[in-house]
PyMOL commands that place a pseudoatom at each C-alpha (Angstrom):
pseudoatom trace, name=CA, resn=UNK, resi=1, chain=A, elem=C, hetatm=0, pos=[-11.255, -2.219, 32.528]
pseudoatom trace, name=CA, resn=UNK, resi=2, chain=A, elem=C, hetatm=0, pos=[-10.832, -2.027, 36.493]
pseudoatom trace, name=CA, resn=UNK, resi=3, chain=A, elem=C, hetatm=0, pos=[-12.096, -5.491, 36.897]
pseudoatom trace, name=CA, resn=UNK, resi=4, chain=A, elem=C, hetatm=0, pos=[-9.372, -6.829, 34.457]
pseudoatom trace, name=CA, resn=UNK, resi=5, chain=A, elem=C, hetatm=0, pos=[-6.310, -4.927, 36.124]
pseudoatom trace, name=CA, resn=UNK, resi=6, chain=A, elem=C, hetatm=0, pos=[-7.496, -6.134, 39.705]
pseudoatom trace, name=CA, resn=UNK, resi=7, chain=A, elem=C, hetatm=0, pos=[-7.661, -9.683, 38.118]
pseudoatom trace, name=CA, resn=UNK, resi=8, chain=A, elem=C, hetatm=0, pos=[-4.029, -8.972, 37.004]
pseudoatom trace, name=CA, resn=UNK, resi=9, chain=A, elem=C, hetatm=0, pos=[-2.887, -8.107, 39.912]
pseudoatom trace, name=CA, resn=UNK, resi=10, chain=A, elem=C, hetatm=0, pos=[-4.191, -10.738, 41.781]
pseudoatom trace, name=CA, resn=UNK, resi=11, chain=A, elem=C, hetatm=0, pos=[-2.691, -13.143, 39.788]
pseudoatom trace, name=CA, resn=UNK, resi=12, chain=A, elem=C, hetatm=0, pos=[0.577, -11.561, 39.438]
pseudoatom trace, name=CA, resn=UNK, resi=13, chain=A, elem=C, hetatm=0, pos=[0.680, -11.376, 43.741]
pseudoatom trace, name=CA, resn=UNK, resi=14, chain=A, elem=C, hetatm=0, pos=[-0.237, -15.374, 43.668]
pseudoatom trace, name=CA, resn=UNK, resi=15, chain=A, elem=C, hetatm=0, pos=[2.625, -15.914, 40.937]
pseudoatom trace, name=CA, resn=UNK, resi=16, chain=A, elem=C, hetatm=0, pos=[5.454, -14.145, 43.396]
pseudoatom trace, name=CA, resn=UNK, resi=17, chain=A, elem=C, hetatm=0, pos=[3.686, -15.801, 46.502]
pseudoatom trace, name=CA, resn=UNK, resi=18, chain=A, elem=C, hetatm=0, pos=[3.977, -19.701, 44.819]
pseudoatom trace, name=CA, resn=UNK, resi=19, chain=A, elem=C, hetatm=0, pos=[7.828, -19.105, 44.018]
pseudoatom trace, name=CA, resn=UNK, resi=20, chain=A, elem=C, hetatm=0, pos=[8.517, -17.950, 47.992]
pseudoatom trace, name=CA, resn=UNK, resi=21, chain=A, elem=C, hetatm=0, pos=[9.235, -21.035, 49.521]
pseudoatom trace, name=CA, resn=UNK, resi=22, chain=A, elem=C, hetatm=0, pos=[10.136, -21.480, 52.895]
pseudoatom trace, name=CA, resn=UNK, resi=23, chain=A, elem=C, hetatm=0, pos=[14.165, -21.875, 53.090]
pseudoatom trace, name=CA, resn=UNK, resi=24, chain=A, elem=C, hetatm=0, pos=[15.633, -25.078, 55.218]
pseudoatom trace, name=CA, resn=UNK, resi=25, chain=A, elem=C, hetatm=0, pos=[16.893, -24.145, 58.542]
pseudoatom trace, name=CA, resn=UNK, resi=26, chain=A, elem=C, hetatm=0, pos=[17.585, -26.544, 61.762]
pseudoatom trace, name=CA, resn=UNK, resi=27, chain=A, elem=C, hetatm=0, pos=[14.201, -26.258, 63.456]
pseudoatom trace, name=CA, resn=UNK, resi=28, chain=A, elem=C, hetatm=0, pos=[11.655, -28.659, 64.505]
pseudoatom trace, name=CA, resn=UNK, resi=29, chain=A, elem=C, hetatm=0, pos=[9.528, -29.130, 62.446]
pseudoatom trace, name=CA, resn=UNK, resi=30, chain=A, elem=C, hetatm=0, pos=[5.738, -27.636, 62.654]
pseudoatom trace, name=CA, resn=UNK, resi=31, chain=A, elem=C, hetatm=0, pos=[4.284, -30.668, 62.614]
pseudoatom trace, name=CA, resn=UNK, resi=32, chain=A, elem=C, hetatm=0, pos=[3.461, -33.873, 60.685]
pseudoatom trace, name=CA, resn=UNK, resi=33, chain=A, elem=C, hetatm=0, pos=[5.290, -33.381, 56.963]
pseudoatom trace, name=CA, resn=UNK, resi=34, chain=A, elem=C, hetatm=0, pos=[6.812, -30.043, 58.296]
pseudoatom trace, name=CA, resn=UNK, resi=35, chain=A, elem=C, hetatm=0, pos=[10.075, -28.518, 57.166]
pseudoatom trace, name=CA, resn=UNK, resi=36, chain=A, elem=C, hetatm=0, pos=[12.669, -28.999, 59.864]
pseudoatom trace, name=CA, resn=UNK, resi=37, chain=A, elem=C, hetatm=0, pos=[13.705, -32.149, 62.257]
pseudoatom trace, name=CA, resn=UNK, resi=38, chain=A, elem=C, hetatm=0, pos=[11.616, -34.750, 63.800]
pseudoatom trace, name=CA, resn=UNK, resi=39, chain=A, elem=C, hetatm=0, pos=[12.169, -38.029, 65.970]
pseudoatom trace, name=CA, resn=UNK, resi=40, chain=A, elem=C, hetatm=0, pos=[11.146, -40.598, 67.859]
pseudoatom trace, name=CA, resn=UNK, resi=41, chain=A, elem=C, hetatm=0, pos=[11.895, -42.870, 70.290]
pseudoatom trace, name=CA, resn=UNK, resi=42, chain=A, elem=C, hetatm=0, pos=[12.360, -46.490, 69.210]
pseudoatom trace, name=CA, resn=UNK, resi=43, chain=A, elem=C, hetatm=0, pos=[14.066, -47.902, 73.025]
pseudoatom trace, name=CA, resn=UNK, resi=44, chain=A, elem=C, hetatm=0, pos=[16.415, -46.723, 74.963]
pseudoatom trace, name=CA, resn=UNK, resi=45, chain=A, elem=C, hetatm=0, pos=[19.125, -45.355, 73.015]
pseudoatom trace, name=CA, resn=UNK, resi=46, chain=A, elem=C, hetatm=0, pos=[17.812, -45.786, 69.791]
pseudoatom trace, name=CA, resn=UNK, resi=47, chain=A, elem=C, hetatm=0, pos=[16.156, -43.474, 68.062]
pseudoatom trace, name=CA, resn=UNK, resi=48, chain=A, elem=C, hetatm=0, pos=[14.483, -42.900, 64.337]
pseudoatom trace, name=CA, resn=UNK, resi=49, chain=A, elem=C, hetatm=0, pos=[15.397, -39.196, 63.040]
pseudoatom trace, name=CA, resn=UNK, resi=50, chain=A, elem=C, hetatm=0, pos=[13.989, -37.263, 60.459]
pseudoatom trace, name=CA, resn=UNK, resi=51, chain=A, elem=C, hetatm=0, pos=[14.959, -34.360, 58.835]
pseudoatom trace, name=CA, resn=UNK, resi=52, chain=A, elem=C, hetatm=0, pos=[13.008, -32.872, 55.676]
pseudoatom trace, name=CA, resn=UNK, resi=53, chain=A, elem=C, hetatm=0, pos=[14.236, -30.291, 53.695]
pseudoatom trace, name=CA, resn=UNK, resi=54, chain=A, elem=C, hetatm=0, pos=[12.190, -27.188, 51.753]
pseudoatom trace, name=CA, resn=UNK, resi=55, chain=A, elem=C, hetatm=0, pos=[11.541, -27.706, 48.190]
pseudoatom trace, name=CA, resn=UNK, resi=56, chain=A, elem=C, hetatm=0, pos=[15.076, -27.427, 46.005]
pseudoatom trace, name=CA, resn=UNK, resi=57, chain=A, elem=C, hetatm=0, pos=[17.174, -27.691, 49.442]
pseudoatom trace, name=CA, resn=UNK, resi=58, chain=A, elem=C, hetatm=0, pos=[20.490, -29.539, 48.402]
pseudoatom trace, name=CA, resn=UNK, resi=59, chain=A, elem=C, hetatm=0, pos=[20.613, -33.567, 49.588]
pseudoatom trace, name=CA, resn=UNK, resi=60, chain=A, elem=C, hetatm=0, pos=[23.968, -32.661, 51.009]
pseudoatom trace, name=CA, resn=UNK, resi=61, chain=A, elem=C, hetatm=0, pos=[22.160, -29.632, 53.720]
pseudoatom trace, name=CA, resn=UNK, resi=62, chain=A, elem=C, hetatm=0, pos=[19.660, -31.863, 54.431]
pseudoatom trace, name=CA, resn=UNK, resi=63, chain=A, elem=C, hetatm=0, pos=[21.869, -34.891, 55.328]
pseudoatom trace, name=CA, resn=UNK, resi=64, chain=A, elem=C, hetatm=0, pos=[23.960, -32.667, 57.103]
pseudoatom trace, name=CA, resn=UNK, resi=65, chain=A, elem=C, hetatm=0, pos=[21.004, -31.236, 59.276]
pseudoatom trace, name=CA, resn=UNK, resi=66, chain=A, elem=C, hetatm=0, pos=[19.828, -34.774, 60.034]
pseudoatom trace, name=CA, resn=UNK, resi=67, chain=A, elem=C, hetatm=0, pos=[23.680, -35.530, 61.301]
pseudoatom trace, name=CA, resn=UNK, resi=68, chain=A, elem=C, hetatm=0, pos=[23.541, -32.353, 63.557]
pseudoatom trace, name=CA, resn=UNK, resi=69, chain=A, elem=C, hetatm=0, pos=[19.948, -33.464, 64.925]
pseudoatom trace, name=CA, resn=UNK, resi=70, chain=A, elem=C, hetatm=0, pos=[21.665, -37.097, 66.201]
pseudoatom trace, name=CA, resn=UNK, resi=71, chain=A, elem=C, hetatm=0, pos=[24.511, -35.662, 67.902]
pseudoatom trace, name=CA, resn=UNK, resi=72, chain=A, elem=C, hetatm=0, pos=[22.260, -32.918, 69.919]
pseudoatom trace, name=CA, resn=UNK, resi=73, chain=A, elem=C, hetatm=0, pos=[19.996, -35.259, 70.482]
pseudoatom trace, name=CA, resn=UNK, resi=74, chain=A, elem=C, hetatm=0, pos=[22.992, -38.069, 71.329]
pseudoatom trace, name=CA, resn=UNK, resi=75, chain=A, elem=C, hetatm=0, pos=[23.990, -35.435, 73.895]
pseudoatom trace, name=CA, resn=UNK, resi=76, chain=A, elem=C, hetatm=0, pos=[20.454, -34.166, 75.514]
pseudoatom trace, name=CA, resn=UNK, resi=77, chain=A, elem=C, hetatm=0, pos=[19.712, -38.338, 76.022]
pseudoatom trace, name=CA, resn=UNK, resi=78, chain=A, elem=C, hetatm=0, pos=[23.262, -38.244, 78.144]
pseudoatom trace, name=CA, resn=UNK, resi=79, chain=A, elem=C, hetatm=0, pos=[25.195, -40.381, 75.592]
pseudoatom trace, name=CA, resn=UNK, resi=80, chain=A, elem=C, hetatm=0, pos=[28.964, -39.773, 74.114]
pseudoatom trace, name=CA, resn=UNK, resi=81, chain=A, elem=C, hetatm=0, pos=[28.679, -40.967, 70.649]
pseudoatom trace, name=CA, resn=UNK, resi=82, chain=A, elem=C, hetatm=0, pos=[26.010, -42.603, 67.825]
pseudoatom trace, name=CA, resn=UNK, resi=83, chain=A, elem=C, hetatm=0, pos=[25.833, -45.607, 64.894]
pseudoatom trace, name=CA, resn=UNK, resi=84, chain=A, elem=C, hetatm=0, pos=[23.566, -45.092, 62.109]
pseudoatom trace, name=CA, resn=UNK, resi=85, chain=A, elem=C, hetatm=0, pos=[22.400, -48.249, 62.278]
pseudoatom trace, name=CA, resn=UNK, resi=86, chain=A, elem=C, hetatm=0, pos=[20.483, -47.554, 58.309]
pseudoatom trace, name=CA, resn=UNK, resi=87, chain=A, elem=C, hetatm=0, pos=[19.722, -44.368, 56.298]
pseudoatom trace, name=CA, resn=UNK, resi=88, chain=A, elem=C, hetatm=0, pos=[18.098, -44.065, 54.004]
pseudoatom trace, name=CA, resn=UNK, resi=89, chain=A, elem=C, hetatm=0, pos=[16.440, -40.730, 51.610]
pseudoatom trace, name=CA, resn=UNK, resi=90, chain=A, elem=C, hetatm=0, pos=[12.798, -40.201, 50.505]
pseudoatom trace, name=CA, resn=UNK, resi=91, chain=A, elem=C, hetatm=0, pos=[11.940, -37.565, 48.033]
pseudoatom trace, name=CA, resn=UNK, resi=92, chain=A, elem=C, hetatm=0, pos=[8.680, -36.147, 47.395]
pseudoatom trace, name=CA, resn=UNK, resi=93, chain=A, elem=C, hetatm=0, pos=[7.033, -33.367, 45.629]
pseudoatom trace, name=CA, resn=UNK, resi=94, chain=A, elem=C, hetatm=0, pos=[6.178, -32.386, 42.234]
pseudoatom trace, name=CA, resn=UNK, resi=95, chain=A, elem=C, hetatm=0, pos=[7.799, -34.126, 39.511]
pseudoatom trace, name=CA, resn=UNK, resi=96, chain=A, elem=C, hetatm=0, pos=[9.094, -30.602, 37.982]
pseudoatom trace, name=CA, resn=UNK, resi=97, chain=A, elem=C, hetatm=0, pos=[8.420, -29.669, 34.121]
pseudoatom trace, name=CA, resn=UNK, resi=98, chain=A, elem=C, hetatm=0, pos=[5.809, -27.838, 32.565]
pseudoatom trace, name=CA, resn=UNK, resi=99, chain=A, elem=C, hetatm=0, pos=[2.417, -29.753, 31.909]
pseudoatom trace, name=CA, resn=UNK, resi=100, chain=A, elem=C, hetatm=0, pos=[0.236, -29.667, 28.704]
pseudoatom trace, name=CA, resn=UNK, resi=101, chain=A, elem=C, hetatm=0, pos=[-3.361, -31.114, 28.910]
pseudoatom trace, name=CA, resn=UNK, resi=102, chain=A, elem=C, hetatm=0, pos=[-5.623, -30.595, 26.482]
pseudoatom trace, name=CA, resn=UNK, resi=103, chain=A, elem=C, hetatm=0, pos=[-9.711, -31.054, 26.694]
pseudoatom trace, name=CA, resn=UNK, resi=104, chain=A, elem=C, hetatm=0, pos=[-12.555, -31.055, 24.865]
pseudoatom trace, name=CA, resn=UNK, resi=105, chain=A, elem=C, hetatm=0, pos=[-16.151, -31.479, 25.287]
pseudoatom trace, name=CA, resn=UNK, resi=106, chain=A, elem=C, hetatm=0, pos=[-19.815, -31.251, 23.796]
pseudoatom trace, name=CA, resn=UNK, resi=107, chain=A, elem=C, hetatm=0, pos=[-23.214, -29.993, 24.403]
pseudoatom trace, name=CA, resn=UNK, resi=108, chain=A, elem=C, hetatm=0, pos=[-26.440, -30.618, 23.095]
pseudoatom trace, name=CA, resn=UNK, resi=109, chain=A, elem=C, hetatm=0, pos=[-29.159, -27.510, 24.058]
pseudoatom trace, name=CA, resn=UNK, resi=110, chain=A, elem=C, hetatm=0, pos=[-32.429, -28.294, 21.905]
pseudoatom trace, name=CA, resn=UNK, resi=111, chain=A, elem=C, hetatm=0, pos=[-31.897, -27.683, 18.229]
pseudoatom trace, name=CA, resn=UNK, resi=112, chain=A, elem=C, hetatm=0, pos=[-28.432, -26.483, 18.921]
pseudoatom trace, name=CA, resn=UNK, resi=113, chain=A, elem=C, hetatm=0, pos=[-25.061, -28.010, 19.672]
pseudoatom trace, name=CA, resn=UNK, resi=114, chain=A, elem=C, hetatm=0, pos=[-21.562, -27.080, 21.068]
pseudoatom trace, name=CA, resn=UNK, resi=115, chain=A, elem=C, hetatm=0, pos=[-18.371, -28.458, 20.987]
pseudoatom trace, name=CA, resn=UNK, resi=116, chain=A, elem=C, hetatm=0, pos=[-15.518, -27.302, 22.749]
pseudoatom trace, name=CA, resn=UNK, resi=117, chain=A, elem=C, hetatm=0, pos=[-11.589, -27.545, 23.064]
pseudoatom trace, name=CA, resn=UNK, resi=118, chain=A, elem=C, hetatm=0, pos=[-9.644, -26.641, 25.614]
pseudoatom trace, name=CA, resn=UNK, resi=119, chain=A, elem=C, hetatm=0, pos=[-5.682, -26.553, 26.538]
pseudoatom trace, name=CA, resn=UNK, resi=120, chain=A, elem=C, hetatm=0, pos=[-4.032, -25.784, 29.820]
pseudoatom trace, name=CA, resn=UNK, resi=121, chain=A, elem=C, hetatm=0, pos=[-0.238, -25.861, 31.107]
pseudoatom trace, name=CA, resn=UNK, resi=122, chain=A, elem=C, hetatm=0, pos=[1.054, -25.915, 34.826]
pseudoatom trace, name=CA, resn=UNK, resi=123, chain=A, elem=C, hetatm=0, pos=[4.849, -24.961, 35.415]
pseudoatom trace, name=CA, resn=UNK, resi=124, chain=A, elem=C, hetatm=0, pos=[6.014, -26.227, 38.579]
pseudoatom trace, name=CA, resn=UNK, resi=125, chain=A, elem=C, hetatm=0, pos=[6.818, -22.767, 40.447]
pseudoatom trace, name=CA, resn=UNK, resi=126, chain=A, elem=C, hetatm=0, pos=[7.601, -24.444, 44.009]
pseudoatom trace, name=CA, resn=UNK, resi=127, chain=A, elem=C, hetatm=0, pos=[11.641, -24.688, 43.754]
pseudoatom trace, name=CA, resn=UNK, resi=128, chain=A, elem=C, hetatm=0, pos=[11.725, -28.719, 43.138]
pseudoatom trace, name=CA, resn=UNK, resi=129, chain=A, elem=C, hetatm=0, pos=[10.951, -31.861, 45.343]
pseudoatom trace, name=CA, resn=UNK, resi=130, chain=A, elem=C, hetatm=0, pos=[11.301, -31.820, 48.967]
pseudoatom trace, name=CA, resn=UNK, resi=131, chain=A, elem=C, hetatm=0, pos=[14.062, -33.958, 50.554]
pseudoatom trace, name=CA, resn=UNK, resi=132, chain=A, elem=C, hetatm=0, pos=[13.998, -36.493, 53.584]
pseudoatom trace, name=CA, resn=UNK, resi=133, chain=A, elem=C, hetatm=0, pos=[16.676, -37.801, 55.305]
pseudoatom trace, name=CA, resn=UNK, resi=134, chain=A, elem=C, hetatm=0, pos=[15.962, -40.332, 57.353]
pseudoatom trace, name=CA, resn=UNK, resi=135, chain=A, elem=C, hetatm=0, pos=[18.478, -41.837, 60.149]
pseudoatom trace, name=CA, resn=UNK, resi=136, chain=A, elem=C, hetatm=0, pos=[18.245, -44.951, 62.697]
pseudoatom trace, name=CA, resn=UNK, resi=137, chain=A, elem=C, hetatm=0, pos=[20.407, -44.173, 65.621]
pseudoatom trace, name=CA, resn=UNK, resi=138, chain=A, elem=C, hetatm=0, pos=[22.027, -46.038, 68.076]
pseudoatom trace, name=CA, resn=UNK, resi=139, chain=A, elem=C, hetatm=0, pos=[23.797, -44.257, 71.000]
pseudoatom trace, name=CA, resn=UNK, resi=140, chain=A, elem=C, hetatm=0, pos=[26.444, -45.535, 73.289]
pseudoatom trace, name=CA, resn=UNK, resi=141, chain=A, elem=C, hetatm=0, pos=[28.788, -43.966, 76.426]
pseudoatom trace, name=CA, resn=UNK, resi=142, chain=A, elem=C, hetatm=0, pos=[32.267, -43.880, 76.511]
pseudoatom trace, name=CA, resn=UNK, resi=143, chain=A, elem=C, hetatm=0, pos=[35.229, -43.842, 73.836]
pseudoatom trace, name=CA, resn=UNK, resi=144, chain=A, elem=C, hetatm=0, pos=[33.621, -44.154, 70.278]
pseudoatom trace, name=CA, resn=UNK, resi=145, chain=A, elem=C, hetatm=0, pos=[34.420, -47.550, 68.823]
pseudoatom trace, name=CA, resn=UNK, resi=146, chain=A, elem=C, hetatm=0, pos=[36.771, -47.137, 65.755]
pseudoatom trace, name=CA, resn=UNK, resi=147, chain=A, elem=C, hetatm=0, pos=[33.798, -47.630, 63.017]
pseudoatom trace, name=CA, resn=UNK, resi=148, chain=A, elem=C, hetatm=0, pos=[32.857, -46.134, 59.609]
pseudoatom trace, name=CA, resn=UNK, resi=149, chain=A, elem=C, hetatm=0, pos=[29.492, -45.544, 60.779]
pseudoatom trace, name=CA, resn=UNK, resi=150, chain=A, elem=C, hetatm=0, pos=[30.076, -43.863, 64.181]
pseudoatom trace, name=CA, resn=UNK, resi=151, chain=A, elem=C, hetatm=0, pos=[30.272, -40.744, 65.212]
pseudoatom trace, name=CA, resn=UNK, resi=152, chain=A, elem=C, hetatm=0, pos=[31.289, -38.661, 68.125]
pseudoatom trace, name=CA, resn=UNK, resi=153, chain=A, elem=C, hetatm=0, pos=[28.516, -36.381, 68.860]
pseudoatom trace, name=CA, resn=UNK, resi=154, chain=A, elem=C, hetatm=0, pos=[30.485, -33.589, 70.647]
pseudoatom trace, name=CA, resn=UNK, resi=155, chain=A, elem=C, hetatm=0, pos=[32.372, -33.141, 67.565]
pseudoatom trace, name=CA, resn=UNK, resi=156, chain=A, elem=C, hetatm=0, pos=[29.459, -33.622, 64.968]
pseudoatom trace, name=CA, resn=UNK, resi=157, chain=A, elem=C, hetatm=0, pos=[27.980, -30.990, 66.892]
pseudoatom trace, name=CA, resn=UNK, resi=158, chain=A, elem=C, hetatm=0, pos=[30.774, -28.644, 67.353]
pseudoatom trace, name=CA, resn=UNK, resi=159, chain=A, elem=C, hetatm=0, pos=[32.083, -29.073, 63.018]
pseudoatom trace, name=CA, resn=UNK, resi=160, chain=A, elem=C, hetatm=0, pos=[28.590, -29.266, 61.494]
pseudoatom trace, name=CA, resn=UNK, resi=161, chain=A, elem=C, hetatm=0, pos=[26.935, -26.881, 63.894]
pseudoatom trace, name=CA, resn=UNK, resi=162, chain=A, elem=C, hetatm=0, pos=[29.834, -24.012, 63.356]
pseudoatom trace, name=CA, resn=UNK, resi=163, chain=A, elem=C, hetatm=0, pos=[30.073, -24.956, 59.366]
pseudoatom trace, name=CA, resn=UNK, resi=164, chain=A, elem=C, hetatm=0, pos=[25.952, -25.028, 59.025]
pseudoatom trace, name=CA, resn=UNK, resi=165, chain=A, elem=C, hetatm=0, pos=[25.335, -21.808, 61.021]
pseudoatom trace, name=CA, resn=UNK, resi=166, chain=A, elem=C, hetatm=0, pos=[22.973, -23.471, 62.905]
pseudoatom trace, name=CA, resn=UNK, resi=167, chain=A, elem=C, hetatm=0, pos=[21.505, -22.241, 66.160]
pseudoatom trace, name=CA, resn=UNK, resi=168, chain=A, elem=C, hetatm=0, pos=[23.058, -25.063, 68.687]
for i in range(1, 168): cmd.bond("trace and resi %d" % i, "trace and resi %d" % (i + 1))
show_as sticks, trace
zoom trace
């Protein structure tokens, strides 16, 4: 009977760990597919930025995040104002639902034979698909030119930083 309960247990403690994802905040990220912001340089003043999103974070956070990330970084490189020269949105993960599979198989030991059938489901317990924004930036001094697709970083980073709660 003991081994069965500790079984139990375990399995109940992997259940509640497999629904704790980790929420989407405005960090860099850990590393390489990491929750959080990423960039690079492509030349001067133009960068690629990345920002991915935990599973079931909202396209609108995530887009906002990657936003925030090109003004501060618009403002650390010593420029005024950015163009998103192309955006664009990956999404990843599991594709959500539960799973049915079903499996047999046979044996043949000597005189005797075996068949067997099996059936297995897998519910998707990870919150949804992960989302990536993805931003080209292009970052220029002075007065902003008067475009849809330009943005002021000081006050990118002063709305979206004060209405995200973000550290900045």
């Amino acid at each position: 009977m003991k081994p069965f309960r500790l079984l139990a247990i375990a399995a109940a403690s992997l259940s509640l760990a497999a629904c704790a994802t980790p929420p989407t905040l405005y960090v860099p990220a850990a590393g390489p597919g990491g929750i959080g912001y990423s960039e690079y340089r492509i030349e001067p003043g133009r960068f690629r930025i990345m920002f991915k999103g935990g599973p079931g974070a909202p396209l609108e956070q995530v887009a906002d995040y990657a936003l925030l990330r090109a003004a501060d970084l618009t403002l650390a490189e010593g420029y005024d104002w950015f163009r998103i020269a192309d955006r664009y949105v990956r999404q990843a993960g599991p594709s959500g639902g539960p799973h049915v599979t079903l499996g047999t198989g046979t044996g043949s030991y000597g005189r005797r034979g075996g068949v067997g059938v099996g059936v297995g489901t897998s519910f998707d317990l990870g919150g949804g698909a992960g989302i990536t924004q993805i931003l080209e930036v292009v970052m220029g001094k002075g007065p902003a030119p008067r475009e849809p697709d330009v943005y002021d970083a000081r006050e990118v980073h002063r709305n979206l930083g004060a209405r995200l709660g973000a550290r900045v």
